[in-house]
Backbone as JSON Lines, residues from 0, in Angstrom:
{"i":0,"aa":"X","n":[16.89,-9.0,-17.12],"ca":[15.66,-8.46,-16.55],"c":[14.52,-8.8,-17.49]}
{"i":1,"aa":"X","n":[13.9,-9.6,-16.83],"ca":[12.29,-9.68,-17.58],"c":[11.11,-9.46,-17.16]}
{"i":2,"aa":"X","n":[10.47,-7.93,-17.8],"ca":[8.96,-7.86,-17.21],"c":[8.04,-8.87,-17.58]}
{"i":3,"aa":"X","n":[7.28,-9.36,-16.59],"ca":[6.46,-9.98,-17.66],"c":[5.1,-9.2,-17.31]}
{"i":4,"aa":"X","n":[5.1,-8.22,-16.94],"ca":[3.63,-7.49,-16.92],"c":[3.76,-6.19,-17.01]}
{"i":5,"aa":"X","n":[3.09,-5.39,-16.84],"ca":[3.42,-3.94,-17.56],"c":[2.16,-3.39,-17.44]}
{"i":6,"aa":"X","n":[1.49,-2.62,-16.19],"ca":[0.34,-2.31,-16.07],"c":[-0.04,-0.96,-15.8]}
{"i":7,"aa":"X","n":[-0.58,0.2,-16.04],"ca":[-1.41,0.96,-15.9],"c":[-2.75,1.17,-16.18]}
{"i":8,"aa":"X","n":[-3.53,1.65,-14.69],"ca":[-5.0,1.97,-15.01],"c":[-5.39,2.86,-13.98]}
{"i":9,"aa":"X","n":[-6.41,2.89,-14.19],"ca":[-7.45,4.37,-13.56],"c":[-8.61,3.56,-12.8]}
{"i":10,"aa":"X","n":[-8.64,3.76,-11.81],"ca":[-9.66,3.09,-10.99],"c":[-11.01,4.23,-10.18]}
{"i":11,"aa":"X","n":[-11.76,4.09,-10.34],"ca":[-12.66,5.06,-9.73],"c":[-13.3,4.89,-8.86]}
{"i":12,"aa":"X","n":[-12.58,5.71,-7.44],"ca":[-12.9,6.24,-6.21],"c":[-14.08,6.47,-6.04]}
{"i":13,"aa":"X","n":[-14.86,7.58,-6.38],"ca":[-15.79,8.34,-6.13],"c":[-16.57,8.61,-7.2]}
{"i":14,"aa":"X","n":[-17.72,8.93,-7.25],"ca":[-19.03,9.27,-8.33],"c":[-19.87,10.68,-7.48]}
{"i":15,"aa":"X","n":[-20.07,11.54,-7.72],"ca":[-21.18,12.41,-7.25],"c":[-22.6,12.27,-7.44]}
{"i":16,"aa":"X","n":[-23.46,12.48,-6.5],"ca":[-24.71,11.82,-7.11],"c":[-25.96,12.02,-8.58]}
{"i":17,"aa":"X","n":[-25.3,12.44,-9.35],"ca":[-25.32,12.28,-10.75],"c":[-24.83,11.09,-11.65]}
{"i":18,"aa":"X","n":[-23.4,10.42,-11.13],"ca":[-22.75,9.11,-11.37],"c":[-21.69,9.75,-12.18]}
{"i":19,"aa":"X","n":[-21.18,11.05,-12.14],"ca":[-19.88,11.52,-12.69],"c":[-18.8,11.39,-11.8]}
{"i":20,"aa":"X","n":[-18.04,10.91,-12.07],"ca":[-16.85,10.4,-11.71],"c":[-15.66,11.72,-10.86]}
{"i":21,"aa":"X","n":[-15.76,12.27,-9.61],"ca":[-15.33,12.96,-8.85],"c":[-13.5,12.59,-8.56]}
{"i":22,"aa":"X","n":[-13.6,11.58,-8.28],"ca":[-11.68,11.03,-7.91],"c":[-11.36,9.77,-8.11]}
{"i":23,"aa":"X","n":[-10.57,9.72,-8.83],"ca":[-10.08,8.17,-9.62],"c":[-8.58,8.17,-8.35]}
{"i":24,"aa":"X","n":[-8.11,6.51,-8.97],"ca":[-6.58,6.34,-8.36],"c":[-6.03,5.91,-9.92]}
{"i":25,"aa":"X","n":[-4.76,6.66,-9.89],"ca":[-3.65,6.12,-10.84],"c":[-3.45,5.06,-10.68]}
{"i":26,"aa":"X","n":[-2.88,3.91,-11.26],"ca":[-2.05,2.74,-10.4],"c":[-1.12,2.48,-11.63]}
{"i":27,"aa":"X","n":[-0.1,2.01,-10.98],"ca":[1.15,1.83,-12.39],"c":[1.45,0.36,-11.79]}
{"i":28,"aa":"X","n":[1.74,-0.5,-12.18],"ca":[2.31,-1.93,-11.59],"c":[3.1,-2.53,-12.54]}
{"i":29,"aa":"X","n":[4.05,-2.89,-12.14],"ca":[5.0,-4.16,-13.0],"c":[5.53,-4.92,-12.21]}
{"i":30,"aa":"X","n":[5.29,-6.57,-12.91],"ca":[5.85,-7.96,-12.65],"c":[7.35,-8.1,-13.33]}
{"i":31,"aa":"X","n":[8.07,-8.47,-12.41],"ca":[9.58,-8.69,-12.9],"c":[10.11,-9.81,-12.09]}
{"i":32,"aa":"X","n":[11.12,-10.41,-13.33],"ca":[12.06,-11.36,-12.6],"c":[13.47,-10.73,-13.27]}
{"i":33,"aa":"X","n":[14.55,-11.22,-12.57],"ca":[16.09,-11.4,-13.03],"c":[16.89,-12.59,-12.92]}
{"i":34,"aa":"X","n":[17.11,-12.89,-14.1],"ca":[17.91,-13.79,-13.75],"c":[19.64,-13.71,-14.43]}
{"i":35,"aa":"X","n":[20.54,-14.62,-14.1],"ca":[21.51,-14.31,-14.6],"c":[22.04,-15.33,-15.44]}
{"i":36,"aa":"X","n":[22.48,-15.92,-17.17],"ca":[22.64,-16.76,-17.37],"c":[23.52,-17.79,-16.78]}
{"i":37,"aa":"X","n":[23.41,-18.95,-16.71],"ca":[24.14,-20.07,-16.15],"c":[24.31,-20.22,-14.34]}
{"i":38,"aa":"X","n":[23.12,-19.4,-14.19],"ca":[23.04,-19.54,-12.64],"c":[21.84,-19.24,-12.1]}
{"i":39,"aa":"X","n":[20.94,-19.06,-12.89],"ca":[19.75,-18.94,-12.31],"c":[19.13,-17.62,-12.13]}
{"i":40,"aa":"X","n":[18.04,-17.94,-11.03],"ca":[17.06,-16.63,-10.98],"c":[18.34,-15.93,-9.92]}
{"i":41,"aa":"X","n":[18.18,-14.53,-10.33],"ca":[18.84,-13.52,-9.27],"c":[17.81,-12.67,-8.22]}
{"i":42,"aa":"X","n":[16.76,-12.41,-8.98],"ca":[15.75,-11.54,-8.14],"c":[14.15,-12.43,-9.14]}
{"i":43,"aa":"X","n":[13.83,-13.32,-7.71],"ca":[12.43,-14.34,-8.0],"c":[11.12,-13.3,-8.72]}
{"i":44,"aa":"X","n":[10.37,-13.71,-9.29],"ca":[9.12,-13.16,-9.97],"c":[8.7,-12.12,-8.81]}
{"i":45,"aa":"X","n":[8.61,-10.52,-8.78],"ca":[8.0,-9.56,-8.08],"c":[7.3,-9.08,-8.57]}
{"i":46,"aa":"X","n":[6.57,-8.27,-7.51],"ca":[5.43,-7.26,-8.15],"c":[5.77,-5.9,-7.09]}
{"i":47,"aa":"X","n":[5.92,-4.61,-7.96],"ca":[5.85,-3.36,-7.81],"c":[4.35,-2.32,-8.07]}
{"i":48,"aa":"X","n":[4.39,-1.66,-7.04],"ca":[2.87,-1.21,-7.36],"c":[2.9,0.2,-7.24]}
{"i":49,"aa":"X","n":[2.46,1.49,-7.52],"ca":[2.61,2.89,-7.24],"c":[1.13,3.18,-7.33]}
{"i":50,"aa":"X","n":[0.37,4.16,-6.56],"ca":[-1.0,4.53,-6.75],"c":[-1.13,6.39,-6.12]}
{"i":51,"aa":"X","n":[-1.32,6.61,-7.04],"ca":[-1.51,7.88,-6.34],"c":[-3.5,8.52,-6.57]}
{"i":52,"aa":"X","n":[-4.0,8.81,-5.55],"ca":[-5.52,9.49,-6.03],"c":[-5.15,10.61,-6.87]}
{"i":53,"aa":"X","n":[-6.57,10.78,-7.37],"ca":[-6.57,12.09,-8.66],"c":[-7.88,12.49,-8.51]}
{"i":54,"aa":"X","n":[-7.89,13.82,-8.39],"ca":[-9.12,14.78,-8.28],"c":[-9.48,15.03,-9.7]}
{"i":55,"aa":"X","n":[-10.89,14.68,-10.0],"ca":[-10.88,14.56,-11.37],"c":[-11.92,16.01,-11.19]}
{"i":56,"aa":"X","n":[-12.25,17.33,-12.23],"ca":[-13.1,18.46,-12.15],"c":[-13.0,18.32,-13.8]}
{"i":57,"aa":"X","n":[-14.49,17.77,-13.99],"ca":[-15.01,17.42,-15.34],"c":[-15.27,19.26,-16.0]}
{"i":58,"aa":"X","n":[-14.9,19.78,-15.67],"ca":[-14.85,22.24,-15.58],"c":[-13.16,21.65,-16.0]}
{"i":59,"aa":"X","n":[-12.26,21.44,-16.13],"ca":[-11.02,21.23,-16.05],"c":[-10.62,20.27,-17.28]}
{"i":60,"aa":"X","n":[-10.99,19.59,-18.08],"ca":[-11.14,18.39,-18.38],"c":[-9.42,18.57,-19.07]}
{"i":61,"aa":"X","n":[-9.08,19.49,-19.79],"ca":[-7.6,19.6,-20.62],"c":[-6.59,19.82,-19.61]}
{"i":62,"aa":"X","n":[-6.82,20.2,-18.66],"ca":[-5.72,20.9,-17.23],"c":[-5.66,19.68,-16.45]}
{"i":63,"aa":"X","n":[-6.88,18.95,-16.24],"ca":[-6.74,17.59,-15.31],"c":[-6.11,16.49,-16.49]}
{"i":64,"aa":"X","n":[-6.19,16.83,-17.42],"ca":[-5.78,15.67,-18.4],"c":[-4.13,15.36,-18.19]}
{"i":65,"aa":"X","n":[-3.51,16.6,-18.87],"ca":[-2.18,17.09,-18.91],"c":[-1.65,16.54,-17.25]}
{"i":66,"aa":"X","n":[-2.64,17.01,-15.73],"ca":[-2.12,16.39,-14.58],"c":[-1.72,14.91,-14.57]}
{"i":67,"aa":"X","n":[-2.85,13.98,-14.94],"ca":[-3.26,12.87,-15.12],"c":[-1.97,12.64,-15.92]}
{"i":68,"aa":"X","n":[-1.54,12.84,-17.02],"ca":[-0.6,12.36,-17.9],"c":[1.14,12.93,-17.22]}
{"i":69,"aa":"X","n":[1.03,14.08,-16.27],"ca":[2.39,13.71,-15.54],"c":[2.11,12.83,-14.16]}
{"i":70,"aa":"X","n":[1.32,12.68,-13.57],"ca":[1.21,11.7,-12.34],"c":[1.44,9.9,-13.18]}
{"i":71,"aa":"X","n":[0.84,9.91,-14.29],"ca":[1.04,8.54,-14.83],"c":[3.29,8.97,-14.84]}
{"i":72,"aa":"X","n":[3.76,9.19,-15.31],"ca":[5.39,9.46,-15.62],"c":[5.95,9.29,-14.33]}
{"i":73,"aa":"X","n":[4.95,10.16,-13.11],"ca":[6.37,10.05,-11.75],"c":[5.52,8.73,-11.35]}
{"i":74,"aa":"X","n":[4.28,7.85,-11.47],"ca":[4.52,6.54,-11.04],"c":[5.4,5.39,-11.83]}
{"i":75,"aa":"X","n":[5.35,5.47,-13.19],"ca":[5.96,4.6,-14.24],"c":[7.57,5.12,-13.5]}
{"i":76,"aa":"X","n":[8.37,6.34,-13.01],"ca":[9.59,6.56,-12.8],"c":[9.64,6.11,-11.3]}
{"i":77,"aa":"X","n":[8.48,6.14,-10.63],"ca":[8.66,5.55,-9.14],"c":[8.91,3.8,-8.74]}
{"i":78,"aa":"X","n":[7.68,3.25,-9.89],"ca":[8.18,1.67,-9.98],"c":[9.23,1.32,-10.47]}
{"i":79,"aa":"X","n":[9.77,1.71,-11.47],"ca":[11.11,1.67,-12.05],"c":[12.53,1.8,-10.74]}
{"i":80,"aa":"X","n":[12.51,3.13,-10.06],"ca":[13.33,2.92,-8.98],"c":[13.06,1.82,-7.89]}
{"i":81,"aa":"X","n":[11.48,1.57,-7.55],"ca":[11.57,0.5,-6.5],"c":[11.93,-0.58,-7.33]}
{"i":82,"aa":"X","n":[11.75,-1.02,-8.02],"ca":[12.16,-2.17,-8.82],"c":[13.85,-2.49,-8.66]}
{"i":83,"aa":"X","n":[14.65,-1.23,-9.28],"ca":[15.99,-1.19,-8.98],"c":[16.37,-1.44,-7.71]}
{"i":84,"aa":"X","n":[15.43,-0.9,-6.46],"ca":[15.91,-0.64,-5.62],"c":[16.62,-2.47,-5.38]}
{"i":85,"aa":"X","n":[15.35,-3.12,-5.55],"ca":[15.4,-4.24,-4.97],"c":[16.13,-5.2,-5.7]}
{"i":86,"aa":"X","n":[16.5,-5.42,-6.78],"ca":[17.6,-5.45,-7.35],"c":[19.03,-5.36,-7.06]}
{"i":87,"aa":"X","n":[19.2,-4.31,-6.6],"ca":[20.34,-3.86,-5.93],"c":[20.64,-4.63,-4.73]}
{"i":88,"aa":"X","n":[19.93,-4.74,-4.12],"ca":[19.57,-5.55,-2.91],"c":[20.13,-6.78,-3.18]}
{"i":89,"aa":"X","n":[19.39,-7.65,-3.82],"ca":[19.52,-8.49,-4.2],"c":[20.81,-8.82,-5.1]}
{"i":90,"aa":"X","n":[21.38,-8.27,-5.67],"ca":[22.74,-8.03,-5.89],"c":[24.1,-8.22,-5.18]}
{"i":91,"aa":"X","n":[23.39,-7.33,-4.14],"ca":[24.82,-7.63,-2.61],"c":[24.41,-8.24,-1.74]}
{"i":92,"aa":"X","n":[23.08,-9.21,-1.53],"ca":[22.82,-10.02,-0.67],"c":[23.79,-11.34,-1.51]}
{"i":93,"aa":"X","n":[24.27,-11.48,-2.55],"ca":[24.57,-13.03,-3.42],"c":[26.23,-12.57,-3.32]}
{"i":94,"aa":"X","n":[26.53,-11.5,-2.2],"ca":[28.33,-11.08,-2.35],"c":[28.6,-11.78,-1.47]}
């Protein structure tokens, strides 16, 4: 298994008309290939993506933080399973 990308960021949704930043999106993404020695690629170069929105309340800033830092964990644990998933797949499609 080789990632070759490894991405998280914060993208911003919304601004209130002040230009403070109201709701961002999580996004977690990783590029992967598999291959198996002496036979090649098993699962070709993919891309996995997870995004969830986030209500950002700048009144909140340590409580939305702590949110922010478990929503980043269940997307990094959500790409990780789709990743497997397809893997797997790809596994018993070569039986």
């Amino acid at each position: 298994l080789k990632i070759v990308e490894n991405e998280s960021r914060r993208d911003v949704l919304t601004v209130d008309i002040g230009g403070k930043v109201q709701e961002l999106q999580l996004v977690q993404m990783i590029r992967f290939r598999v291959t198996v020695e002496g036979e090649g690629a098993l699962v070709d170069e993919q891309v996995v993506t997870a995004k969830r929105d986030f209500v950002f309340n700048k009144n909140e800033i340590l409580a939305k933080e702590r949110e922010s830092h478990f929503i980043r964990r269940q997307l990094q644990r959500d790409v990780v399973n789709l990743a497997m998933l397809r893997i797997m797949a790809a596994g018993r499609a070569d039986q």
